[in-house]
C-alpha positions, 0 to 999 in steps of 0.5 A: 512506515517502511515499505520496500518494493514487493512488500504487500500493502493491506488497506483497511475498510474506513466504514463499515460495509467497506471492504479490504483491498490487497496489492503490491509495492512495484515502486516507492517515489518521494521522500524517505520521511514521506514516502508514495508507494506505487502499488498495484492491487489483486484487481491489477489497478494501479495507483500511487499510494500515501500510506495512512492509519488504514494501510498496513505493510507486509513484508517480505522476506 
């Protein structure tokens, strides 16, 4: 999963009841194979992120 600083991240409820949670790649750490996305969210909270099942990548263009 590639992602590139400003692309948008899109985490997935894990059950039901759960609700989504949108934000911005402000910095990507780690290794390419493994990446860590900082991100800060809508709610302006920040937090270093290992991309799962549950993450989707919008691009940006």
């Amino acid at each position: 999963m590639r992602a590139s600083v400003g692309d948008r991240v899109l985490i997935h409820g894990r059950a039901v009841g759960m609700v989504e949670r949108t934000g911005e790649v402000i910095e990507i750490r780690g290794h390419e194979d493994d990446p860590l996305l900082v991100v800060r969210y809508d709610d302006g909270h920040e937090t270093i992120l290992s991309p799962g099942t549950d993450c989707e990548i919008l691009h940006t263009t």
